[in-house]
N, C-alpha and C positions, 0 to 999 in steps of 0.2 A: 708360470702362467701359460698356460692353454690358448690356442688362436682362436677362439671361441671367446675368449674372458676377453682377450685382447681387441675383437671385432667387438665386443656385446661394451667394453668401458671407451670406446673410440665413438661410440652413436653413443654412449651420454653424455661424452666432452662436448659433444659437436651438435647435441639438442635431437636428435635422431632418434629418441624411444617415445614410445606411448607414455602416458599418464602415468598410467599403471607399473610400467617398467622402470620410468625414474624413480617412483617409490618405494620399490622392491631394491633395485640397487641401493640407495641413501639410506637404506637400513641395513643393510649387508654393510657398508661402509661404516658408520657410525658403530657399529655393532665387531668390528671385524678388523683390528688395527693392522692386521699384513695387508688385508686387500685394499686400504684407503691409502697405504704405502705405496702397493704398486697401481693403485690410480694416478697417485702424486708423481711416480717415476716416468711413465706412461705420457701423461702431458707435459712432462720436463724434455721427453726425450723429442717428442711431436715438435713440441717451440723450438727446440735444438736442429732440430732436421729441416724446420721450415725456415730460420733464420741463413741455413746454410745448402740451402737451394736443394734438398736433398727428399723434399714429397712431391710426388709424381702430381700431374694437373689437378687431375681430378682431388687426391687429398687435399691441395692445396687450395682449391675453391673452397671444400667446405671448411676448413679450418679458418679460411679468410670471413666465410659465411658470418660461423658463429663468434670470431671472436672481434673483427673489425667493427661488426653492428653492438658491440654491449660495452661502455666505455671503461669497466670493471675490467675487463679481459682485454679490452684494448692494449691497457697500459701494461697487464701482465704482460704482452705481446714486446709488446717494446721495451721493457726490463730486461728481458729474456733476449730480444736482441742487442741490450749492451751491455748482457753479462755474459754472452757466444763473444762479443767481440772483446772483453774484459780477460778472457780467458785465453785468448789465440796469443794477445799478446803477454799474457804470463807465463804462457806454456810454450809461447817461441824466446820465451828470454832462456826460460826454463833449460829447453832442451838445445839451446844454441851447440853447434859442431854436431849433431846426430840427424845429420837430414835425410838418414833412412829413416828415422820412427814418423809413421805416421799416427797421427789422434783419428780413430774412426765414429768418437761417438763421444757428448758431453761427458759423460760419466766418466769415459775412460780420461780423458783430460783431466777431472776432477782429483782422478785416483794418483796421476802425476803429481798436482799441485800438491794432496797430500803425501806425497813423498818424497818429493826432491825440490821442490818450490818452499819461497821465505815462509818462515814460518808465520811469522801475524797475517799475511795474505791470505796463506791456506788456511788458516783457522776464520777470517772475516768472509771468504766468499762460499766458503764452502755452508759456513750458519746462516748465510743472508740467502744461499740459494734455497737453502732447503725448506726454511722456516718461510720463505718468501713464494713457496711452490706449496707445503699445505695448508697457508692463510688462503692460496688464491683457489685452491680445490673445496678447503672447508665453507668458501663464501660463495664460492660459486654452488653447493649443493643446497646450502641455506639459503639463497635468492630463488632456486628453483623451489623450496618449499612454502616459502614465502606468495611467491608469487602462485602459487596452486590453489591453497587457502584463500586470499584473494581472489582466483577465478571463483573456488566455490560459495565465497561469501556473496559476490556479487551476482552469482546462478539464485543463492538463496533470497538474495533481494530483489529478485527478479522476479520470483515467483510468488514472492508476496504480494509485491505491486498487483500482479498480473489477478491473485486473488481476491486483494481490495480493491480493484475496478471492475471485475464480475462481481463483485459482492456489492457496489456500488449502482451497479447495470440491471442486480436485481431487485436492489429496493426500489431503484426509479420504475422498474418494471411491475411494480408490485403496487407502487405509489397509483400510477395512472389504469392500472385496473380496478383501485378501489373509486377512484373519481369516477370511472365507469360507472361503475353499479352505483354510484350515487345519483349521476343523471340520469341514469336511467329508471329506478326509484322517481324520479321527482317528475319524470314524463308519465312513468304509472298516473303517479299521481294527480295530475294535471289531466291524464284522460279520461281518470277516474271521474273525475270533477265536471267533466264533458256530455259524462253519460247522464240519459234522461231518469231523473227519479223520479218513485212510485207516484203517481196522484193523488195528493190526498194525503201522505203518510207520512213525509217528513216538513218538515219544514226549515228553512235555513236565512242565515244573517249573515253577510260579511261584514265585518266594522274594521276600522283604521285607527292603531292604538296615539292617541296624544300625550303632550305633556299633562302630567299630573296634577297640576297647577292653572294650565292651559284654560283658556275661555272659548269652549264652541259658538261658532253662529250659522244661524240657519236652524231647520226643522232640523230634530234628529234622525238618523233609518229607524224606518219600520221595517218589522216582522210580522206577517201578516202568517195566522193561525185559522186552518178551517178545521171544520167540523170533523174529517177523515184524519186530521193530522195527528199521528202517536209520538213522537218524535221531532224536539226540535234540536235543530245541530247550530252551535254560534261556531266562527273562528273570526279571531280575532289576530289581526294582521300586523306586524312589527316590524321597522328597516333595520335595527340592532339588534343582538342575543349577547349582551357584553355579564348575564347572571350564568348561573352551574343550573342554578336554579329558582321557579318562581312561585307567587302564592296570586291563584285566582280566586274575588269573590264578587257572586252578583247579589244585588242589593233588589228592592224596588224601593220607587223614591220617596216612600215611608220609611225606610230601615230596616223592612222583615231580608230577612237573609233566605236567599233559594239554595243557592250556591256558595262550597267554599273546599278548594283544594288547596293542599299544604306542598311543595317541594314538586311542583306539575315544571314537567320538562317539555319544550315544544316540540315542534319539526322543524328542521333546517330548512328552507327554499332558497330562492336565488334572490330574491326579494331582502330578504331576511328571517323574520320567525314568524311558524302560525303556531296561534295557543286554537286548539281544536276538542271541542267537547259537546257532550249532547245529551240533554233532560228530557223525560217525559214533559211531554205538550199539556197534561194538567197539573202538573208545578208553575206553567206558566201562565198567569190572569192578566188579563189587559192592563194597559197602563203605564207606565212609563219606568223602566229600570237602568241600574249604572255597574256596566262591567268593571273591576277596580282590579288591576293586575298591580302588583308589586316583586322587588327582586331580595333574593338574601343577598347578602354581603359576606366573606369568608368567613369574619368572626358569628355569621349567623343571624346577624340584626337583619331586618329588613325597610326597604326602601321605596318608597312610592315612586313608581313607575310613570301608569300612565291610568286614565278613568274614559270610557267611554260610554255614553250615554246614550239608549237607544225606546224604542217606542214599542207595544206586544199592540195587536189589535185581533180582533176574532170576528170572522163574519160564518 
């Protein structure tokens, strides 16, 4: 292994790569059984060195860093420090009368126990170490994949949100510009209504629709019709529009029919509905007539509304 491999697997023990770079490595690992080996050896020998005061400050903070703060590696930490101390004392029974030999490094301690150490000893710490160093590498590389997916699920959820509440900001946005142009329609309208018409030319009625049933008292409106008049305009005024749609018809109060619309839709005001419409002034003869508005109903039937009665006069 290369100082290079050994710098570049020391920043992913220790959380020190980009994004990018832990996912490059965790497939070279996964992918690559010598080099997940000497990852596994690598952090075996780090714990070994740290347990035995042997990484310089600076290692020593970040090693403290990454593995004090994640309670997964914590405890690897402290295994690893009562398997150094598990070991001093096997490998000082071991080597009792040789106190030239010194152990410079986990491994080499290891390599004692298996060969001059009890045998059940060496065959239990040397499987518990090993098997116990690439559980904590293989969990440790799956927590970091883990937890990446998670960042990008929650990036992905983030900008959903962040699209459903401009997508939200544009309907409301889109809502109160139609209410615009509605008011502003209904002030046309109402200025329209302001302006002076022709002399002579048209002639108009507002009436207020009742119950259908309802009993008026008092005179009825009149419409007064002159000579110049081509054109007479009724609207008939409503506080509810609870039909799709309605059927107008005017009468006079002999029963001759002037008027008669089928499926007539009104206009909206603030009011409520006007039904607006407008006959030649000689379909109209004096005398006395009854606007008869009714509504369908979904299946189609229709429904008596409201009737309003009013007066024609010609001077």
């Amino acid at each position: 292994m290369t100082n290079s491999d050994e710098i570049m697997m020391t920043r992913y023990l220790f959380g020190e790569l980009s994004e990018a770079e832990q996912a490059q490595m965790e497939e070279r690992y996964f992918a690559d059984r010598p080099s997940f080996n000497r990852l596994v050896q690598l952090e075996t020998q780090l714990l070994d060195d740290y347990a035995r005061g042997r990484l310089s400050a600076e290692m020593r903070e970040r090693l403290e860093r990454t593995y004090l703060h994640n309670p997964n590696r914590r405890g690897r930490l402290k295994f690893s420090n009562a398997l150094t101390a598990r070991f001093d004392e096997a490998a000082a029974s071991a080597a009792a009368g040789k106190s030239g030999s010194r152990s410079t490094s986990l491994w080499f301690r290891i390599w004692s126990l298996l060969t001059g150490g009890p045998k059940a000893l060496r065959f239990t710490m040397a499987v518990a170490l090993l098997g116990f160093a690439s559980l904590s590498v293989w969990l440790f590389i799956e927590s970091q994949r883990l937890r990446r997916e998670l960042a990008r699920t929650r990036d992905t959820q983030s900008v959903q949100a962040q699209q459903q509440r401009e997508a939200e900001r544009q309907l409301a946005s889109e809502r109160g510009r139609g209410q615009q142009l509605t008011d502003e329609v209904e002030r046309l309208r109402a200025e329209a209504k302001l302006l002076p018409e022709p002399t002579g030319r048209i002639a108009s009625l507002l009436l207020i629709a009742r119950e259908a049933r309802g009993t008026e008292t008092g005179a009825p409106p009149t419409l007064i019709i002159s000579r110049q008049t081509t054109q007479v305009r009724l609207e008939l005024r409503r506080s509810e529009n609870e039909y799709k749609s309605y059927e107008l018809g005017l009468q006079t109060a002999g029963g001759k029919e002037v008027l008669h619309r089928r499926h007539f839709r009104p206009m909206s005001v603030k009011s409520g509905a006007a039904f607006v419409f407008t006959l030649p002034a000689s379909q109209v003869a004096p005398g006395d007539y009854m606007l008869m508005l009714k509504g369908y109903t979904p299946d189609g039937a229709l429904e008596d509304v409201s009737q309003s009665l009013f007066r024609v006069e010609k001077k």
